[in-house]
The first five atom37 places (N, CA, C, CB, O) and aatype in JSON, in Angstrom:
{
  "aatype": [20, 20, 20, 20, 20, 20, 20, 20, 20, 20, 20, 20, 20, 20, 20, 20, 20, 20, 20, 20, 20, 20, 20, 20, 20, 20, 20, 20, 20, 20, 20, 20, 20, 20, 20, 20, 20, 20, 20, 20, 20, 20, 20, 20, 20, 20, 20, 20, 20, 20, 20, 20, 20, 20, 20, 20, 20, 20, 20, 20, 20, 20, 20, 20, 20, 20, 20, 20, 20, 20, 20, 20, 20, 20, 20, 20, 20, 20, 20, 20, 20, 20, 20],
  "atom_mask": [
    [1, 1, 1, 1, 1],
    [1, 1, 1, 1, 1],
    [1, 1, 1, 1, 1],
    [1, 1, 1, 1, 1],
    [1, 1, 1, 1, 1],
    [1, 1, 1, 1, 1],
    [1, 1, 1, 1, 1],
    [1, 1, 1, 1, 1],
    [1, 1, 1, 1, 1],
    [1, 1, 1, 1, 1],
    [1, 1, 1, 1, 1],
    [1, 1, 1, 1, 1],
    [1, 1, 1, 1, 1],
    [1, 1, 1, 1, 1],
    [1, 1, 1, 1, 1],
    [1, 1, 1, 1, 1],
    [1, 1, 1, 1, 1],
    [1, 1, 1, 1, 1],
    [1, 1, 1, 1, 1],
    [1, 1, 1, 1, 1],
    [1, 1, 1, 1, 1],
    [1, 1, 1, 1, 1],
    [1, 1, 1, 1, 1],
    [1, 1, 1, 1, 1],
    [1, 1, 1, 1, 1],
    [1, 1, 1, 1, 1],
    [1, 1, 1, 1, 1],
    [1, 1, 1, 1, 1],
    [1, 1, 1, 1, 1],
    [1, 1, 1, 1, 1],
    [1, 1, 1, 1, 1],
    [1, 1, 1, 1, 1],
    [1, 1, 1, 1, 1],
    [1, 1, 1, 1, 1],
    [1, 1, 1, 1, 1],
    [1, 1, 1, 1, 1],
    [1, 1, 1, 1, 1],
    [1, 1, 1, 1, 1],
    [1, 1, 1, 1, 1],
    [1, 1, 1, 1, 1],
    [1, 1, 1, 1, 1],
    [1, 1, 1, 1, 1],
    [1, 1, 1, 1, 1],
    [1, 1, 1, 1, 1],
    [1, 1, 1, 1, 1],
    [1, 1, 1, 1, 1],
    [1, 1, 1, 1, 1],
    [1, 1, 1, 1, 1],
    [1, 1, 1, 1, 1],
    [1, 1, 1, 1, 1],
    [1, 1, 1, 1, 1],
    [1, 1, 1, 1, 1],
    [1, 1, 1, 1, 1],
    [1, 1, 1, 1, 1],
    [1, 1, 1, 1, 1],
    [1, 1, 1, 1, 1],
    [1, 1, 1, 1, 1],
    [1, 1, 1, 1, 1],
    [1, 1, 1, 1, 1],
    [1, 1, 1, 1, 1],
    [1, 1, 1, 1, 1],
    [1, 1, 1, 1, 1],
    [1, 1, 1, 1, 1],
    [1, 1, 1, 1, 1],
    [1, 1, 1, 1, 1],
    [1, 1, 1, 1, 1],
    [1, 1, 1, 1, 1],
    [1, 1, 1, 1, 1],
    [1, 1, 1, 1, 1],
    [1, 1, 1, 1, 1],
    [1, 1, 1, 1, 1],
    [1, 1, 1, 1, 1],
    [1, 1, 1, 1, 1],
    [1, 1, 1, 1, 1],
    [1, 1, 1, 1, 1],
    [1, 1, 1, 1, 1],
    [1, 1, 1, 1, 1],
    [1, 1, 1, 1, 1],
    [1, 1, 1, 1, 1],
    [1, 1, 1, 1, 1],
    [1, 1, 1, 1, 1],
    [1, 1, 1, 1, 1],
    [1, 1, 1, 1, 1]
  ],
  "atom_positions": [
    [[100.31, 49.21, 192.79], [99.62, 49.31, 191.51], [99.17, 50.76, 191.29], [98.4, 48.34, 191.46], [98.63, 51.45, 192.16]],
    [[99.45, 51.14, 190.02], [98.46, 52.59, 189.72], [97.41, 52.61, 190.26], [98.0, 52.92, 188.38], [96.89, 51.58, 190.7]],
    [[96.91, 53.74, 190.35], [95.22, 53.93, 190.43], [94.07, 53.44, 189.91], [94.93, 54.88, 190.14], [94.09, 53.79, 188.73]],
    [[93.31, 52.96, 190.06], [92.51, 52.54, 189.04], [91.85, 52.95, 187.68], [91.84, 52.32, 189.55], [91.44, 52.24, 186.75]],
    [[91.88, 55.23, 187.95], [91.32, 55.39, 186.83], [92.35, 55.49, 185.96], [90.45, 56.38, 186.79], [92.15, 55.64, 184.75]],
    [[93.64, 55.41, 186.53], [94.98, 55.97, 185.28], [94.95, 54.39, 184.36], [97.2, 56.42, 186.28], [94.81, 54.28, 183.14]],
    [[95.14, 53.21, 185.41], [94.8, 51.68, 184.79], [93.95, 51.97, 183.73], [94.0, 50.55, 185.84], [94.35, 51.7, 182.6]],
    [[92.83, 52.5, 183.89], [91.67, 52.0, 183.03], [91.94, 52.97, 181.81], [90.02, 52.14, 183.78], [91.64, 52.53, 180.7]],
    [[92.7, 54.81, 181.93], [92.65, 55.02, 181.27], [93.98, 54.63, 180.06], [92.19, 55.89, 181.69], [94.08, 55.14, 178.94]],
    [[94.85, 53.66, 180.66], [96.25, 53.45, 179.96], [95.45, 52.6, 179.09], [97.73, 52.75, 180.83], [95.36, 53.01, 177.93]],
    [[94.7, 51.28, 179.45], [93.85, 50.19, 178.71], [92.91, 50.69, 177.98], [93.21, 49.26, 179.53], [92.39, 50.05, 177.06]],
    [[92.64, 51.66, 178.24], [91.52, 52.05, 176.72], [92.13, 52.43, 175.74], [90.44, 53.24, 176.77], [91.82, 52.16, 174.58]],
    [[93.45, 53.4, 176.26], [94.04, 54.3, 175.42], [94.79, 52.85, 174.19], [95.33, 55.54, 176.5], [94.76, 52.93, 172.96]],
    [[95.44, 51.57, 175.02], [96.04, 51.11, 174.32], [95.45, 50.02, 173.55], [96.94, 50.94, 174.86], [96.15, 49.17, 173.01]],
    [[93.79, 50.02, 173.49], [93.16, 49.39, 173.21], [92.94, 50.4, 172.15], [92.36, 48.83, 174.07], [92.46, 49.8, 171.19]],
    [[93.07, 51.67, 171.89], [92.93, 52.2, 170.63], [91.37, 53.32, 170.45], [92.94, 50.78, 169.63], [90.97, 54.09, 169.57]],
    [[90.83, 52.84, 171.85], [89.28, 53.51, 172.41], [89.63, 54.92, 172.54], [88.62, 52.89, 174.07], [90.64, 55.26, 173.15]],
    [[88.76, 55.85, 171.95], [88.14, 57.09, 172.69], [87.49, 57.0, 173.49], [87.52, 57.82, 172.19], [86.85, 55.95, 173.54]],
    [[87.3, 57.94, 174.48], [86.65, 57.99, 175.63], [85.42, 58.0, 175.57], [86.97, 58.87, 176.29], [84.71, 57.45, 176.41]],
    [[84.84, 58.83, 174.24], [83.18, 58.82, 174.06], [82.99, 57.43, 173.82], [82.48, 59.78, 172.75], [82.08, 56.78, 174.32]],
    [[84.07, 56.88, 172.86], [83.72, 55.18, 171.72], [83.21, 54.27, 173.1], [85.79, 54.09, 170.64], [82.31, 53.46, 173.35]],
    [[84.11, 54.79, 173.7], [84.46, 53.7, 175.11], [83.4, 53.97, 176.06], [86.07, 53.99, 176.02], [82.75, 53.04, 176.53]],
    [[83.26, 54.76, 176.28], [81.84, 55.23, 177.27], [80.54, 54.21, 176.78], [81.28, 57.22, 176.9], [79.95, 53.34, 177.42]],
    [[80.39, 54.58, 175.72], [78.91, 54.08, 174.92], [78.78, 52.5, 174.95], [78.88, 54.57, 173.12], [77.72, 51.94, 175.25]],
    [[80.12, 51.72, 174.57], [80.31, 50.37, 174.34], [80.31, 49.97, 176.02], [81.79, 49.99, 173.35], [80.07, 48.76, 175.94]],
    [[80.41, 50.22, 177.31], [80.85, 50.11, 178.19], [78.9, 50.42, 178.68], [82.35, 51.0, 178.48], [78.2, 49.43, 178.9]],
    [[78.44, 51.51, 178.74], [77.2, 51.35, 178.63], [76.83, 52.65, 179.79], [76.72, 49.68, 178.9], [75.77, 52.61, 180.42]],
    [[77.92, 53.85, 180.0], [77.69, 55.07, 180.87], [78.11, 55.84, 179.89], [78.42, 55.26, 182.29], [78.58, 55.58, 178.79]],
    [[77.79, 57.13, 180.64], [78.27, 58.46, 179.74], [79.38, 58.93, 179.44], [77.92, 59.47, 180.12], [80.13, 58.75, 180.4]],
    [[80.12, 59.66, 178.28], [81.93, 59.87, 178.46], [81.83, 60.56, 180.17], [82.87, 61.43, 176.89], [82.66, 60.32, 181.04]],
    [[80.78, 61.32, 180.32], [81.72, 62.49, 181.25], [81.88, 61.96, 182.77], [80.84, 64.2, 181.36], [82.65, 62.34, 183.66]],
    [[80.62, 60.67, 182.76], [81.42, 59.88, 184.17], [82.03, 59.11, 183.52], [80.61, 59.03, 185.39], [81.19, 58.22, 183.61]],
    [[82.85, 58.65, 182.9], [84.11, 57.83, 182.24], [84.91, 58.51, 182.7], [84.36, 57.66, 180.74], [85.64, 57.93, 183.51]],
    [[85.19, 60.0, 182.44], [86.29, 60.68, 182.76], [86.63, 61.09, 183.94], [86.33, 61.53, 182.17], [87.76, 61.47, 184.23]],
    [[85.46, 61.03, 184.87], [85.31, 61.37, 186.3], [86.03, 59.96, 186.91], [83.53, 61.67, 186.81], [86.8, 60.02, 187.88]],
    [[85.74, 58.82, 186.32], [86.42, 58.0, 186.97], [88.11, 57.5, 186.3], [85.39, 56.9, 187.09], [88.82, 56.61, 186.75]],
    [[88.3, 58.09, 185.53], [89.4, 58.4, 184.93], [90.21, 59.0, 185.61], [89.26, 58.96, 183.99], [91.3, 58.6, 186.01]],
    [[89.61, 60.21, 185.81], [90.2, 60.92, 186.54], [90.38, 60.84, 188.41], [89.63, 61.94, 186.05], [90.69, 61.72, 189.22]],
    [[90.18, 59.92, 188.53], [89.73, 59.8, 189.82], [88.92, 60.64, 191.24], [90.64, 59.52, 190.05], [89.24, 60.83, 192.42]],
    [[87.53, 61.04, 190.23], [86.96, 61.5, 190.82], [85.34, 60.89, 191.28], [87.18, 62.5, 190.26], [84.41, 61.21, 192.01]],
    [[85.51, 60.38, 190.84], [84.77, 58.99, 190.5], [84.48, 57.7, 190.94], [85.13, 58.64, 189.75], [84.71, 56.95, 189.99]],
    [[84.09, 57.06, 191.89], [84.21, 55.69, 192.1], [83.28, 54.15, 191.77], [84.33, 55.85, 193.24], [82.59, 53.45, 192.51]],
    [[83.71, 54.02, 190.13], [82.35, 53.29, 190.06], [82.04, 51.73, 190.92], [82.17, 53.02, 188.46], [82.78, 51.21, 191.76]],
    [[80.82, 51.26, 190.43], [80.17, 50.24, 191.34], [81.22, 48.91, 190.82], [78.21, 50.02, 191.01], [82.32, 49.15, 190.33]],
    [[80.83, 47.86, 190.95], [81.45, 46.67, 190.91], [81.19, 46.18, 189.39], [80.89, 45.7, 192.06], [81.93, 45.66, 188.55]],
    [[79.7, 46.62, 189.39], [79.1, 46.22, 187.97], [79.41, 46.76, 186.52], [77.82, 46.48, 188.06], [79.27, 46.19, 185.44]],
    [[80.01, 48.33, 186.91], [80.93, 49.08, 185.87], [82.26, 48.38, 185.8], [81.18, 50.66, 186.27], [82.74, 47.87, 184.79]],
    [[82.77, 48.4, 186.92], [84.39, 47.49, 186.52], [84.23, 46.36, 186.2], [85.5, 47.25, 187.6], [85.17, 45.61, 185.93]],
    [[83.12, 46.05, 186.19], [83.53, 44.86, 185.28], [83.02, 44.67, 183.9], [83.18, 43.68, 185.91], [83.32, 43.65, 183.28]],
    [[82.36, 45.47, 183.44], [81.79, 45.89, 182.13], [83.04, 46.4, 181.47], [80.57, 47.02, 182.21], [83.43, 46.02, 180.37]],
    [[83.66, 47.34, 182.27], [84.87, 48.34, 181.72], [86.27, 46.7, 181.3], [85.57, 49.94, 183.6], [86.87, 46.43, 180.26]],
    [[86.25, 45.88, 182.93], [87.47, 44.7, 182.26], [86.98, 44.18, 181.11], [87.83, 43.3, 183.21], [87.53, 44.23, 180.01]],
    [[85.65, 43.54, 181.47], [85.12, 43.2, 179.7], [85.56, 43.53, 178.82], [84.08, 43.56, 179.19], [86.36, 42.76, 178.28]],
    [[85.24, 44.96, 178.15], [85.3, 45.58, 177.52], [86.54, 45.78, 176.45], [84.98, 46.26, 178.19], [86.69, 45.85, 175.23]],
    [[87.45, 45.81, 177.79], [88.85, 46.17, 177.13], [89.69, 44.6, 177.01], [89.84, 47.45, 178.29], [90.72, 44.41, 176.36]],
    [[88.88, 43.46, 177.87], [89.43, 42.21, 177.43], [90.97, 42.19, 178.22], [89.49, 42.17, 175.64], [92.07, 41.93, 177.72]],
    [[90.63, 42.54, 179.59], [92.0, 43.03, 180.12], [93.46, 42.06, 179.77], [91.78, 43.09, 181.82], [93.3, 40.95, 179.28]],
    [[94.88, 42.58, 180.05], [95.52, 41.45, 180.55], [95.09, 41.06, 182.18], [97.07, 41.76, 180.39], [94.58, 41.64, 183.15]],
    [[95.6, 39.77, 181.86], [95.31, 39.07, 183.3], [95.48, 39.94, 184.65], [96.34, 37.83, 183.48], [94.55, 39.96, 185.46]],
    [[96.49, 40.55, 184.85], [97.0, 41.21, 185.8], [96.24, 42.47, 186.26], [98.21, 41.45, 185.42], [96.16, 42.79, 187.45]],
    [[95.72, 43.15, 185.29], [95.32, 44.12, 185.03], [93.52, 43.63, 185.33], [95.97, 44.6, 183.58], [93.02, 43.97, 186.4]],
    [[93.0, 43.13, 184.69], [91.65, 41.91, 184.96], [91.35, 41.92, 186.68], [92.27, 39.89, 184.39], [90.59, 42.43, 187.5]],
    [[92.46, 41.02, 186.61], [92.26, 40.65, 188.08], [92.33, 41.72, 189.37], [93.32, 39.66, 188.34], [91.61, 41.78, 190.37]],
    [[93.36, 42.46, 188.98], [93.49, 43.62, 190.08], [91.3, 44.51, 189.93], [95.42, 45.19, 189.25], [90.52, 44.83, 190.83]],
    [[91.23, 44.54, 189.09], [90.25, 45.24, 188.98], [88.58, 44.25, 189.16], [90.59, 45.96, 187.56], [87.41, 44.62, 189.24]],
    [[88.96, 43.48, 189.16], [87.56, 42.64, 189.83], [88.28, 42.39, 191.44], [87.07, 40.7, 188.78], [87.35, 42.2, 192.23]],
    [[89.08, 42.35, 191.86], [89.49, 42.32, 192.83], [89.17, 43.06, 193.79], [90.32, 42.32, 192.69], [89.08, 42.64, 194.94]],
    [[88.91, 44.61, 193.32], [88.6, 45.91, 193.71], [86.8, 46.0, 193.79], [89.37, 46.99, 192.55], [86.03, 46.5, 194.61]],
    [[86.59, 45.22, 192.44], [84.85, 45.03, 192.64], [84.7, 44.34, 193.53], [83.96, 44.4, 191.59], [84.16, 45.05, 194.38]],
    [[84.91, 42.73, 194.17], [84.85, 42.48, 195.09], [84.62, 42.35, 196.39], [85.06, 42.49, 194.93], [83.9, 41.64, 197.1]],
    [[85.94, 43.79, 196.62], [86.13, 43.97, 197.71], [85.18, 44.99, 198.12], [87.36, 44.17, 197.89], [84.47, 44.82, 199.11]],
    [[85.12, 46.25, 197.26], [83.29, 46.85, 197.41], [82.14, 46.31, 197.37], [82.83, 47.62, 196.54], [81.17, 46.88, 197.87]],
    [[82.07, 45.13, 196.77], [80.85, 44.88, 196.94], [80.64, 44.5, 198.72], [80.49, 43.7, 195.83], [79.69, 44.8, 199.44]],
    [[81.62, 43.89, 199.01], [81.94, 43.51, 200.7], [81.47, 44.88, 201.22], [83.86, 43.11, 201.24], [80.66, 44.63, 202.12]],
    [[81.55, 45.86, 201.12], [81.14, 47.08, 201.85], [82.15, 47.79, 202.2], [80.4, 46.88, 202.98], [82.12, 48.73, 203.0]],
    [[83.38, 47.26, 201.45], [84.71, 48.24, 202.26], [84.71, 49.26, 201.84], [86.18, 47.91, 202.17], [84.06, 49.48, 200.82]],
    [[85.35, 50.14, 202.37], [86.21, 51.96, 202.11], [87.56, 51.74, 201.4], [86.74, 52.96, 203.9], [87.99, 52.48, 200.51]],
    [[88.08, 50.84, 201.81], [89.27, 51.13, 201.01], [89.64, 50.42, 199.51], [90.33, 50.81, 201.92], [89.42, 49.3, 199.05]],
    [[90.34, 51.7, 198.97], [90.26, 51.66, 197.74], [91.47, 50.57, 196.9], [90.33, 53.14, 197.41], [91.43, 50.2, 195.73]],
    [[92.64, 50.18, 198.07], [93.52, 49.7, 197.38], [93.54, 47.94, 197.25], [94.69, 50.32, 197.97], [93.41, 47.1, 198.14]],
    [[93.73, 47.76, 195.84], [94.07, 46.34, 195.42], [94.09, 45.31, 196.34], [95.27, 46.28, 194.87], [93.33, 44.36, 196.19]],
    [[94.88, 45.37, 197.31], [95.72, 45.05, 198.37], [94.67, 44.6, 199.59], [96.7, 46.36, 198.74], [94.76, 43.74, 200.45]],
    [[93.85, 45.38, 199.33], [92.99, 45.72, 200.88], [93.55, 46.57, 202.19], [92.71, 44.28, 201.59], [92.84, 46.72, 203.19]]
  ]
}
């Protein structure tokens, strides 16, 4: 699977969101939006899932990304889908 911030930023983009629009409705600032966009960034469990909200994911896309909340909330390091 992509990365998570390229995911999130393909789904905003094709959801028609700016990054500021999208920041504000989502409920953080654009410039950590873009930090985690960019993958510099790693937000909490409680942002990804505001962010799937948000964009009303497809399923696939949904799931990979609460999947990832999840698995942080467990306390892990690693970042991939997969585990």
């Amino acid at each position: 699977m992509q990365a998570r911030g390229r995911t999130i930023r393909r789904r905003r983009e094709e959801c028609g969101f700016n990054l500021t629009a999208f920041a504000h409705l989502v409920g953080i600032s654009p410039s950590y939006l873009s930090r985690i966009e960019n993958e510099k960034s790693r937000p909490g469990p409680d942002v990804l899932k505001r962010i799937a909200l948000a964009l009303q994911s497809a399923p696939d896309v949904r799931d990979a990304i609460a999947k990832i909340a999840r698995h942080e909330t467990e306390g892990s390091d690693d970042d991939s889908p997969g585990g």
